[in-house]
C-alpha beads as a LAMMPS data file, in Angstrom:
LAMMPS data file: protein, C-alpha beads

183 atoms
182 bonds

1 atom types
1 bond types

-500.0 500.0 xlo xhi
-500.0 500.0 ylo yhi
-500.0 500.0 zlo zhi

Masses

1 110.0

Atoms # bond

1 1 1 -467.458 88.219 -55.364
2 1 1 -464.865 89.601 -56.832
3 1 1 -461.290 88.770 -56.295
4 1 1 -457.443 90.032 -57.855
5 1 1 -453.724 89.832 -56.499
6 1 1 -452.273 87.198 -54.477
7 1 1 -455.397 85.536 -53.433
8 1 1 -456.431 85.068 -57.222
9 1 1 -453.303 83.836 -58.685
10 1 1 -450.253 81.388 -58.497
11 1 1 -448.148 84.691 -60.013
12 1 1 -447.084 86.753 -57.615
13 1 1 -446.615 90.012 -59.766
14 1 1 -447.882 93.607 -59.627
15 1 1 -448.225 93.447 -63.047
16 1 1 -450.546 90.336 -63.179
17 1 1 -452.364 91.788 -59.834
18 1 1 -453.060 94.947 -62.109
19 1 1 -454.219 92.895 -65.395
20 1 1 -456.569 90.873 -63.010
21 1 1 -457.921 94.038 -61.161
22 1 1 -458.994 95.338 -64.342
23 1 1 -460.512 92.350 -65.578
24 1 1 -462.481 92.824 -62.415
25 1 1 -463.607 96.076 -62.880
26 1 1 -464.928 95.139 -66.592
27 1 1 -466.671 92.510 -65.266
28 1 1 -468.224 93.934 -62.652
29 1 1 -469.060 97.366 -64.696
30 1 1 -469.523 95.988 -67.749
31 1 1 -471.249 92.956 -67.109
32 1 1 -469.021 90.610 -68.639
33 1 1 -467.862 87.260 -67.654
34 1 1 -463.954 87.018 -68.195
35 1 1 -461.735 85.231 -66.785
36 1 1 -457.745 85.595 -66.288
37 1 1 -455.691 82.952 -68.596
38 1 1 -453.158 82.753 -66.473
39 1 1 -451.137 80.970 -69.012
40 1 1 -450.371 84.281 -70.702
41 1 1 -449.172 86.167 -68.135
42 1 1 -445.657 86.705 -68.687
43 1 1 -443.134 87.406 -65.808
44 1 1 -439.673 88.802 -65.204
45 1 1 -436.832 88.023 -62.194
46 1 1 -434.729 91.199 -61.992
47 1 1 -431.664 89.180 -61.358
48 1 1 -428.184 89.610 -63.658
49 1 1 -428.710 88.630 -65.920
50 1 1 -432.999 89.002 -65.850
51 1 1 -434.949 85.982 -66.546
52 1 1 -438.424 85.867 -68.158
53 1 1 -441.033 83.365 -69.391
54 1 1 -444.264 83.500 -70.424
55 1 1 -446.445 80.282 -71.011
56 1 1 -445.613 76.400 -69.919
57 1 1 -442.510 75.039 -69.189
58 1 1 -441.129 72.068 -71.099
59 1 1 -441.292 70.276 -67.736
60 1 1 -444.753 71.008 -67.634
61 1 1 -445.638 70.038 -71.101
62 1 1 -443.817 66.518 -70.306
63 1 1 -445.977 66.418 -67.612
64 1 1 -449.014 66.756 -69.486
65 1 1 -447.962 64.533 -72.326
66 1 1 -447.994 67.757 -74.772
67 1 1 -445.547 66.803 -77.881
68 1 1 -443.277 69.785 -78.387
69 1 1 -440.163 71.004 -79.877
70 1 1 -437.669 73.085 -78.295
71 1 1 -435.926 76.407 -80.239
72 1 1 -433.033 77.787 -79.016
73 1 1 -430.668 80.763 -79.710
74 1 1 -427.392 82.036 -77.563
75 1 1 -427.467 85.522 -77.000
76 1 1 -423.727 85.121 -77.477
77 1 1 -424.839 84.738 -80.998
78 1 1 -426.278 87.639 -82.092
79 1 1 -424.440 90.838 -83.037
80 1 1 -425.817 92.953 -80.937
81 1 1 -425.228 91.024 -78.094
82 1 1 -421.658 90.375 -79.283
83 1 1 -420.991 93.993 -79.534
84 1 1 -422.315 94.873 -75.533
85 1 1 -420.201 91.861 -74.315
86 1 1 -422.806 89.738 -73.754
87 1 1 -420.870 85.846 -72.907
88 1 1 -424.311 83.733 -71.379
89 1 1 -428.259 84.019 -72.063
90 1 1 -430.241 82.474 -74.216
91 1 1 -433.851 82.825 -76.066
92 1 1 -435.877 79.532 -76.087
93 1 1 -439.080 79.016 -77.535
94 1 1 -440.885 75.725 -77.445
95 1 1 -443.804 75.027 -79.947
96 1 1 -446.450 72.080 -80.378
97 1 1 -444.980 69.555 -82.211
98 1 1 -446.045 69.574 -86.276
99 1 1 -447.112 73.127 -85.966
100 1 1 -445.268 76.992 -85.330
101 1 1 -448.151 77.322 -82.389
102 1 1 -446.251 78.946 -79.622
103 1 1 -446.392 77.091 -76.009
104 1 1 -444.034 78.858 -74.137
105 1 1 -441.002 80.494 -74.134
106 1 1 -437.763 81.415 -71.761
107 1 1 -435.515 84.624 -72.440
108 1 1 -432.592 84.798 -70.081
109 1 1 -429.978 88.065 -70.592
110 1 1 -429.912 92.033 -70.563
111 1 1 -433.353 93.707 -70.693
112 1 1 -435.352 89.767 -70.806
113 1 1 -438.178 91.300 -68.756
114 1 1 -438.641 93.595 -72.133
115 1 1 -438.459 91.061 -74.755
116 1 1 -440.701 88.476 -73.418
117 1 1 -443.603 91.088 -74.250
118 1 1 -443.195 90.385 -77.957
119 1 1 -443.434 86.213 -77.340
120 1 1 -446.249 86.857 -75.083
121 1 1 -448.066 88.989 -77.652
122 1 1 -448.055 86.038 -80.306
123 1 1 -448.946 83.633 -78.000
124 1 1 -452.200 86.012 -77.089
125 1 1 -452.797 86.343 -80.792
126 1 1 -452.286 83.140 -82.489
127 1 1 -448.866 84.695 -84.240
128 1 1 -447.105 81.506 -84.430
129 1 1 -443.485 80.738 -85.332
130 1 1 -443.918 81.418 -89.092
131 1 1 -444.970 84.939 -88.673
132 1 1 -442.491 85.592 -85.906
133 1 1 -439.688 84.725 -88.456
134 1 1 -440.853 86.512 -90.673
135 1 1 -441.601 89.842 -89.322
136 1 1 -438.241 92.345 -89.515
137 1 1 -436.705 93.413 -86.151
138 1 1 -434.531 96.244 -86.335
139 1 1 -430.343 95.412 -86.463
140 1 1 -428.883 94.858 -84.344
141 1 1 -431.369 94.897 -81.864
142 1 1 -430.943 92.143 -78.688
143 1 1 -435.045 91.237 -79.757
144 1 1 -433.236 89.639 -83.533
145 1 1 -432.630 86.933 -81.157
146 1 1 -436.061 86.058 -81.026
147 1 1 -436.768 85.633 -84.660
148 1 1 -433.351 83.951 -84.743
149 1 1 -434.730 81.400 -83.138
150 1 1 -438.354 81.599 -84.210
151 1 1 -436.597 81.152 -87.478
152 1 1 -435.118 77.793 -86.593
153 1 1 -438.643 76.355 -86.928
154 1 1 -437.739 76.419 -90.529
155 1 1 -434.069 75.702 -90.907
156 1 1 -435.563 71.871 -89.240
157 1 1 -438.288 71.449 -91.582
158 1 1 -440.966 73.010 -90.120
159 1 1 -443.784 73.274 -92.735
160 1 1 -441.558 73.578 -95.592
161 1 1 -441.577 72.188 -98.915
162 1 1 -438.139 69.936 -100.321
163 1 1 -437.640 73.284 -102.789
164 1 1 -437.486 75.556 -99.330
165 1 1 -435.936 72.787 -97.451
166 1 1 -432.865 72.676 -100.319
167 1 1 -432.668 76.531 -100.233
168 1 1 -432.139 76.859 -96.133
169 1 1 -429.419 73.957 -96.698
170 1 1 -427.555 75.898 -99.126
171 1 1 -428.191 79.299 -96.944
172 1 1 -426.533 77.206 -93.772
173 1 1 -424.010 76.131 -95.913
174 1 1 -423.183 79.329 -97.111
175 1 1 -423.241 81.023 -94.020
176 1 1 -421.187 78.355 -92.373
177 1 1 -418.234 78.970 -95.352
178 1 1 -418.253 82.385 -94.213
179 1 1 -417.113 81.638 -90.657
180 1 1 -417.730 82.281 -86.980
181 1 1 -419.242 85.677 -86.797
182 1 1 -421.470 86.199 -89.870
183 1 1 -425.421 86.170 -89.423

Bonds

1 1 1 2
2 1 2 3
3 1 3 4
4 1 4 5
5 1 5 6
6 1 6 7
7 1 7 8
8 1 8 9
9 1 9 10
10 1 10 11
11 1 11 12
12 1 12 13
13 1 13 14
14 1 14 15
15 1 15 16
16 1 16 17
17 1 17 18
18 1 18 19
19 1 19 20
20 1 20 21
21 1 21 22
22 1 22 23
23 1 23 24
24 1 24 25
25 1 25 26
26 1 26 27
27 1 27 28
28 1 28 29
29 1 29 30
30 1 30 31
31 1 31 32
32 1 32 33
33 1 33 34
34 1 34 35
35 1 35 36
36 1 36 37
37 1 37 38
38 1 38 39
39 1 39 40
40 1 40 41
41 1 41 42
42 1 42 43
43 1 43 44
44 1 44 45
45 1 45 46
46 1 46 47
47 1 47 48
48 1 48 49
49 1 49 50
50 1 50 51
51 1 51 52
52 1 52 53
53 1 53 54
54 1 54 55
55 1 55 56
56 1 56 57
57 1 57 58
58 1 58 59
59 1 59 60
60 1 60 61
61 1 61 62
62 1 62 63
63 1 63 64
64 1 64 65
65 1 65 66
66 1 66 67
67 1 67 68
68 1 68 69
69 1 69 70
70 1 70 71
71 1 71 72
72 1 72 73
73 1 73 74
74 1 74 75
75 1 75 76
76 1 76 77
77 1 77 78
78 1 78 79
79 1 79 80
80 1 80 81
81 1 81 82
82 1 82 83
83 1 83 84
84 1 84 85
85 1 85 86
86 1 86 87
87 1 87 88
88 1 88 89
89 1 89 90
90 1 90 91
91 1 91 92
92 1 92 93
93 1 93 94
94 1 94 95
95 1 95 96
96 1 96 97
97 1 97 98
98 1 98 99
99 1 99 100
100 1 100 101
101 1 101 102
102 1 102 103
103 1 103 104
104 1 104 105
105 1 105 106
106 1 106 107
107 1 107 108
108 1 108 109
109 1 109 110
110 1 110 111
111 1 111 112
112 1 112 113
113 1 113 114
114 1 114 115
115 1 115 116
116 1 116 117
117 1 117 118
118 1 118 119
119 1 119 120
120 1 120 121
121 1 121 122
122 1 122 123
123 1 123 124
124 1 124 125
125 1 125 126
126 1 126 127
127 1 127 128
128 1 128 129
129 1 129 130
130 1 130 131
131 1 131 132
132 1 132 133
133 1 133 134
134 1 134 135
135 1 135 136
136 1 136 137
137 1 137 138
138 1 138 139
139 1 139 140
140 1 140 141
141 1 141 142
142 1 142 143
143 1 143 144
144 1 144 145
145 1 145 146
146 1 146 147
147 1 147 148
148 1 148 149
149 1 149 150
150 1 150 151
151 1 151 152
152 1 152 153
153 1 153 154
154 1 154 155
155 1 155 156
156 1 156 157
157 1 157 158
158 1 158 159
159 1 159 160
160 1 160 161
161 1 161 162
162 1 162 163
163 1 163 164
164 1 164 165
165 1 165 166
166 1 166 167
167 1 167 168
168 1 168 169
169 1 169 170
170 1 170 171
171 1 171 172
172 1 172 173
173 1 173 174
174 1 174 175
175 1 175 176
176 1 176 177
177 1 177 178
178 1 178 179
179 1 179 180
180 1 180 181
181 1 181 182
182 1 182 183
């Protein structure tokens, strides 16, 4: 038996209806034996501003005892934003405490639904908060608010040596001299 949709799963989505259906079909067609991880299927509330997640909440994790740390960037923040008028939503990523291993993540703001596809695509892949930093977005771009705050997994210590440690100081410093505005 055989099974997608709203009988299958706790998310109510045509988009995770569709992802299950085909899982189905593979299965049945292809004789394999997968099963939906329903942890990775991200979702979207077309609301004004849209609001999107992918993963567990930080309620959740409390629930379950799951150490974590929280990353968070205002999209009031971020040029791009700045520039469209954006005054409210934020990016927040949460990650296993210790590691960059991504456990969920929030985006709330203009075109959310879109950008939780690049969180969700780590989190499928093992791309944790390091790599996510690292990896150029184009500027500006709503989506730098994501390694923005991917990137905050370094500027608190996060893996880093006292040499890279001393360097982010002195880039926040920096930065700070230059005043509100500069990124």
């Amino acid at each position: 038996i055989y099974s997608c949709g709203d009988c299958a799963s706790p998310f109510k989505f045509t988009h995770a209806a569709d992802w299950q259906a085909r899982t189905a079909i593979r299965n049945m067609f292809l004789g394999l034996k997968e099963k939906q991880q329903n942890i990775l299927t991200p979702w979207c509330t077309y609301t004004e501003p849209e609001i999107a997640h992918v993963g567990l909440y930080e309620k959740e994790m409390d629930d379950r005892g799951i150490a974590y740390v929280t990353y968070k960037r205002d999209l009031k923040d971020v040029d791009r934003c700045k520039c469209e008028g954006v005054k409210a939503g934020f990016v927040k990523i949460s990650a296993a405490e210790g590691t960059d291993v991504i456990l969920g993540a929030t985006i709330v703001g203009p075109s959310a639904g879109d950008m939780i596809s690049e969180i969700t695509i780590c989190m499928q892949n093992g791309i944790g908060l390091s790599k996510l930093a690292g990896t150029i977005h184009p500027y500006p771009t709503s989506a730098e608010a994501i390694r923005q705050c991917a990137a905050q997994f370094w500027q608190r210590g996060g893996m880093a040596t006292p040499v890279n440690k001393r360097v982010t100081e002195m880039l926040l410093e920096e930065r700070a001299a230059a005043g509100p505005g500069s990124n």
